[in-house]
N, C-alpha and C positions, 0 to 999 in steps of 0.2 A: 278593249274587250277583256271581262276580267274570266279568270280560269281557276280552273279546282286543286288546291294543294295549300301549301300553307310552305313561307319562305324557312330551310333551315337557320337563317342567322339570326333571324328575328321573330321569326312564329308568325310573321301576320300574313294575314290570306289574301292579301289585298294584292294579286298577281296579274298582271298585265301584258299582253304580247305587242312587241314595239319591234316596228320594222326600222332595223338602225342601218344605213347602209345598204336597204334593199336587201338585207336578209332579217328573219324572223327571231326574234327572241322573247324567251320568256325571263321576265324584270320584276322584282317586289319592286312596288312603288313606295314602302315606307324607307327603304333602307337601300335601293339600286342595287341591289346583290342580281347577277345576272345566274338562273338559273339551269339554261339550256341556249345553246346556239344554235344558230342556222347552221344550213349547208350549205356549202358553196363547191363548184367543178372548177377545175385548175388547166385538163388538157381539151383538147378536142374531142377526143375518143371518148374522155370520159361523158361529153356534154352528147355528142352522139348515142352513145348506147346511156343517158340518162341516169352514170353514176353522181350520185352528189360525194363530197367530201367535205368534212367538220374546218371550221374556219380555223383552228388551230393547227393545222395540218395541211394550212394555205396558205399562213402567214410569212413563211420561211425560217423560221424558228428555228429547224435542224439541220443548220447550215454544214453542205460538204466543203471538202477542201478544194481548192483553185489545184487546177489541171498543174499546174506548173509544180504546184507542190507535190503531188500526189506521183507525178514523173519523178522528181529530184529521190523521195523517199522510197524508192522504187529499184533505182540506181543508183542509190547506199545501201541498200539492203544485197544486192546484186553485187557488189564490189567486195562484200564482207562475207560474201558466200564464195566467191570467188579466191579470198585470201585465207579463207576457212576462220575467220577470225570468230572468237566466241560470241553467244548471244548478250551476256551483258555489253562487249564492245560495240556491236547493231544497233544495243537501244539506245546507248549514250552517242554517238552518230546519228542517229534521227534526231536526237533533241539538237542537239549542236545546229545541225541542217535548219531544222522549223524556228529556231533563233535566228537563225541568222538571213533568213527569205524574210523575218518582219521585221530586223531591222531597218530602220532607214536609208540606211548606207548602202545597199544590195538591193534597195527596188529598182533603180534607172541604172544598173550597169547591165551589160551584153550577158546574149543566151548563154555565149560561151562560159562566159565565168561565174554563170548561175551552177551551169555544169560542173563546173573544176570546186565548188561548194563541198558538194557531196564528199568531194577527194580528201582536201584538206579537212572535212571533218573528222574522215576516215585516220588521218593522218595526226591529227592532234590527240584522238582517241587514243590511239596504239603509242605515243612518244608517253600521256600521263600513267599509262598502263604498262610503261618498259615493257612494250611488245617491240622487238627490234623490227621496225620498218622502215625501209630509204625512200626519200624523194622520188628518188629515178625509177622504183616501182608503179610508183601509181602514174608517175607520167606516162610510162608507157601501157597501162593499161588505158588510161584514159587518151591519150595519142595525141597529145601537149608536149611545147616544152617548159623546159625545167623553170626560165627564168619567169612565164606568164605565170605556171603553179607557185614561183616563189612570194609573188605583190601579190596573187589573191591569198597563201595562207597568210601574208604579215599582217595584211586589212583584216581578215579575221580573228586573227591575235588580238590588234589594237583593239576592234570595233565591242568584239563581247568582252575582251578582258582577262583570255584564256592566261593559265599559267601552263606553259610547257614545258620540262624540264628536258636541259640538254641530253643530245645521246653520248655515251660517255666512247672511248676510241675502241675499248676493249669490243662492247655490244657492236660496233662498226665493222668491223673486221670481222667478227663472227658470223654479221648479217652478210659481208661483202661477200666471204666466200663461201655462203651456203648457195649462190647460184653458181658457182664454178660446176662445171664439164667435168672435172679431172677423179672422181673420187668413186670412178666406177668405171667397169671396163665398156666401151661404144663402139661402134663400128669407126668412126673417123679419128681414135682417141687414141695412138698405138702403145701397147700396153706397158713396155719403159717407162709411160710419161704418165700411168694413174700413178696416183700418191694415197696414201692415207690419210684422211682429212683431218682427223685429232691432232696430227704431228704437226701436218704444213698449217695449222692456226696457231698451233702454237709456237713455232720458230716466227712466225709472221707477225706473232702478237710483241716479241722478243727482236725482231727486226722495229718494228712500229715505237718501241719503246726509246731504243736507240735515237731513233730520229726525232721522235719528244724532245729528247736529253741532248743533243746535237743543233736545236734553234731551225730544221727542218719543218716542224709543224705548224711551228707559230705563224698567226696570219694569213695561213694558207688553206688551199683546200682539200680536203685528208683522201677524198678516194683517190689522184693519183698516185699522192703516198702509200695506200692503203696497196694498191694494184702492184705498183715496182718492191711492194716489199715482200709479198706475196709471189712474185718470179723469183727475187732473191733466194726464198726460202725453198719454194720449189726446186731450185736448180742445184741448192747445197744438200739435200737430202737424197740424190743419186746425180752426182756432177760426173759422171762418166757418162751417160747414157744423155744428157740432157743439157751439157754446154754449149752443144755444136745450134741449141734451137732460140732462133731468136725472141724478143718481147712481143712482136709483132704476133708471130705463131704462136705463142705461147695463149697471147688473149684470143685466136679465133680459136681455138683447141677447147680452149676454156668459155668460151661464148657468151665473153663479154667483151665492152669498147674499152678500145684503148685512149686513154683522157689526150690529148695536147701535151699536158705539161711533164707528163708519165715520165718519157726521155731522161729528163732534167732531171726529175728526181732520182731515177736510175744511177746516174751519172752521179750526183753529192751521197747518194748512199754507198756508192763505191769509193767514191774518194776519202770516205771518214773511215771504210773498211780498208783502205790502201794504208792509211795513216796509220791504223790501232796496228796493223800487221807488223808493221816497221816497228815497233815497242816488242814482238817474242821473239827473245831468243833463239829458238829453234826454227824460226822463219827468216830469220835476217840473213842465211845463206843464202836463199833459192832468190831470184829475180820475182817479184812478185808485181802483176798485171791484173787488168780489170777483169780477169776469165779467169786466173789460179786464184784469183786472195777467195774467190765462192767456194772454194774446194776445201775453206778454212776457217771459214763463217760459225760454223758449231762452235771454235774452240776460242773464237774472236767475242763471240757473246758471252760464252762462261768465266770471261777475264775480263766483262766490257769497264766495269768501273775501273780497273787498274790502268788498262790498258786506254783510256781515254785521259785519266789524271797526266799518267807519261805522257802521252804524243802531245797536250792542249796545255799544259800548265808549267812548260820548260822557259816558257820567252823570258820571265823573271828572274831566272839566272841569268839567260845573255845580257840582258840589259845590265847586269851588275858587272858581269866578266868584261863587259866593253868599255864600262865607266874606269876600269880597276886597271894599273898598268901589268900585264903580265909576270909571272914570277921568274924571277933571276935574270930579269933584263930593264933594271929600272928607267922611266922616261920612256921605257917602249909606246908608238901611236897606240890608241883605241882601237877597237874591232871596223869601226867604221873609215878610220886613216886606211888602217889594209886592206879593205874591201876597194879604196880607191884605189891603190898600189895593183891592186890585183881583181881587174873588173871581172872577170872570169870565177873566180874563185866566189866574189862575193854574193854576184849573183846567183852562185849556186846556192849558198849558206841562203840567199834571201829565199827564193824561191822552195828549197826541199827541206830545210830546215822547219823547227817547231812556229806554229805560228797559234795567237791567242784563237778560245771558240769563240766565237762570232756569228751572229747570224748572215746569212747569204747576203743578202742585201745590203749590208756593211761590207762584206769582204768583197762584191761583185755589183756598186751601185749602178745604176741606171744612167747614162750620157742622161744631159741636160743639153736643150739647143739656146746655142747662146745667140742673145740678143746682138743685132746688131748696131754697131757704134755708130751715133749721127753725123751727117754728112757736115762740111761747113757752111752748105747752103741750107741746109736747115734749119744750123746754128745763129745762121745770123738773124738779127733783126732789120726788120725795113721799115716799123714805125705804122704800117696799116694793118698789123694783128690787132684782132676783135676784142674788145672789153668785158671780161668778166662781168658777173653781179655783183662778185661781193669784191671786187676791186674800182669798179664803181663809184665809191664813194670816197674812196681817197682822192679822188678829184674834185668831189664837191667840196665846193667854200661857203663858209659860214658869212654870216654879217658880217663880226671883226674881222675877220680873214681879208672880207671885199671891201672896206674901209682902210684898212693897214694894206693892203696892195694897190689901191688907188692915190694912198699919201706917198708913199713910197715911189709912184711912177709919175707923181706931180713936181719932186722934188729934182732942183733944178741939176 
């Protein structure tokens, strides 16, 4: 049925209305330029009260996003309001996120760790951005633990190919103790024990350094160090009012956890502060203990290089003086004949004496469970042990082999 117009592509008037589909179109027949569509209804309501809608507008064309995405992006945006984080770190957290839902890798794993997505994006954003933020923040907002948020941020490391750049110890310590209690007077907080926070990060940063330079760090994981060096500093900045309080009080005061391994480290930062102490003069009188050498900690850091050279780098002499026969008593034994002579004496020289630095785990290895030795009934053979594969074949015999052992057992 031809109709009145004329085609715009082609001028010709030769216009035809062609039901394609069961809907209506107006079509040039010289050249199929489609010049009007049908209508088509899409819901109920609409086919009820007899709205039509244009077939382009039915097609699904303007596709929205999957619920799943539209949640995730919702609750990063929600997390960076929460963290007050700027709106450029928001938008580059949404892209991270909508990368990482179409990956391959993150369509078939759990809701959960669809969830923990958003976090580490959150998190990778603010490490390229040195905006200091810790793990153990966002696990506890998102209410994880540390080690399921640690595989999902590595999968998404590896998966898009993030570059992150490490957080350096200083930004750590800075981040660690912007959540301390102590730097403000509170009802539970009694006022002896606020500090001033410029001071105690910077003694802290000054303790954290030490333990760098002392084989403490290495290998290990820095917020207990980060935590014991942080009471150290606290306690040497009013040690009258604040020795009698232990590590334990000190982190619920402060309202944070105290790690496992915190103790420990407490312990070798005082022992290398027990050591530097023994090198001033003007301390070598007093008995000094793991509660006085804190009262000495300021003047133990303003001397650390000196006083670390002395206490770690004397064993070089002993060993020479031990090799060397003493003066004015030639053929005198060695250091080590009189440490026999005198077990008492030696053991002390071994023990409080200068000893090389060392990392922990060289001066304090790990027991080993030793294997235990086979029995003789184990040992022996009894000739119906099981044959090998690849021993096997040394029992197979060749032709010559079975020719030369047949003349051989013929031979009288």
């Amino acid at each position: 049925m031809a109709a009145r117009g004329s085609c715009p592509g082609c001028g010709s008037t030769a216009l035809v209305e062609d039901a394609h589909y069961a809907q209506q179109q107006l079509v040039c027949a010289a050249c199929g330029c489609v010049l009007s569509e049908g209508l088509l209804t899409t819901t109920y309501a609409e086919e009820e009260h007899l709205r039509e809608v244009a077939y382009s507008q039915s097609t699904g064309q303007k596709e929205q996003l999957s619920r799943c995405l539209q949640r995730g992006i919702r609750r990063v945006q929600d997390l960076c309001k929460v963290l007050q984080l700027p709106t450029v770190f928001e938008e580059t957290a949404v892209s991270y996120f909508q990368r990482a839902l179409q990956h391959p890798s993150f369509h078939l794993v759990s809701l959960e760790k669809k969830e923990l997505l958003g976090g580490c994006c959150i998190f990778v954003t603010c490490r390229q951005h040195n905006w200091p933020l810790m793990m153990g923040t966002i696990c506890s907002l998102l209410y994880v633990k540390q080690e399921l948020f640690a595989s999902v941020y590595l999968s998404l490391q590896k998966e898009l190919g993030l570059s992150v750049p490490a957080l350096s110890l200083g930004d750590l310590v800075k981040t660690h103790l912007n959540s301390f209690r102590l730097f403000q007077h509170a009802a539970n907080v009694p006022a002896p024990f606020v500090e001033d926070k410029e001071k105690m990060v910077a003694r802290t940063m000054q303790i954290v350094e030490l333990a760098s330079e002392t084989w403490l760090v290495t290998g290990r994981h820095p917020i207990p160090i980060v935590t014991a060096a942080a009471f150290l500093s606290w306690q040497s900045l009013q040690p009258a009012a604040r020795l009698t309080c232990t590590f334990a009080r000190f982190c619920k005061l402060a309202g944070v956890d105290l790690p496992p391994p915190a103790h420990l480290r407490l312990k070798e930062l005082l022992e290398i502060l027990l050591r530097m102490a023994s090198q001033l003069a003007w301390l070598r009188v007093f008995n000094m203990d793991k509660k006085t050498v804190v009262k000495h900690i300021g003047d133990l850091l303003q001397h650390r290089i000196f006083l670390l050279k002395n206490a770690f780098c004397l064993e070089d002499e002993e060993e020479q003086r031990a090799m060397t026969p003493g003066e004015g008593s030639p053929g005198s034994p060695p250091v080590a004949a009189q440490e026999e002579g005198c077990p008492s004496e030696g053991k002390r020289q071994h023990e409080g004496g200068p000893r090389p630095l060392l990392p922990p785990c060289l001066i304090n290895p790990r027991k080993r469970l030793r294997t235990a030795a086979p029995s003789a009934s184990d040992s022996a053979i009894t000739g119906d042990e099981p044959i090998s594969d690849s021993e096997i074949e040394q029992y197979l015999r060749g032709p010559e082999e079975i020719r030369a052992f047949r003349k051989a057992k013929a031979w009288p």
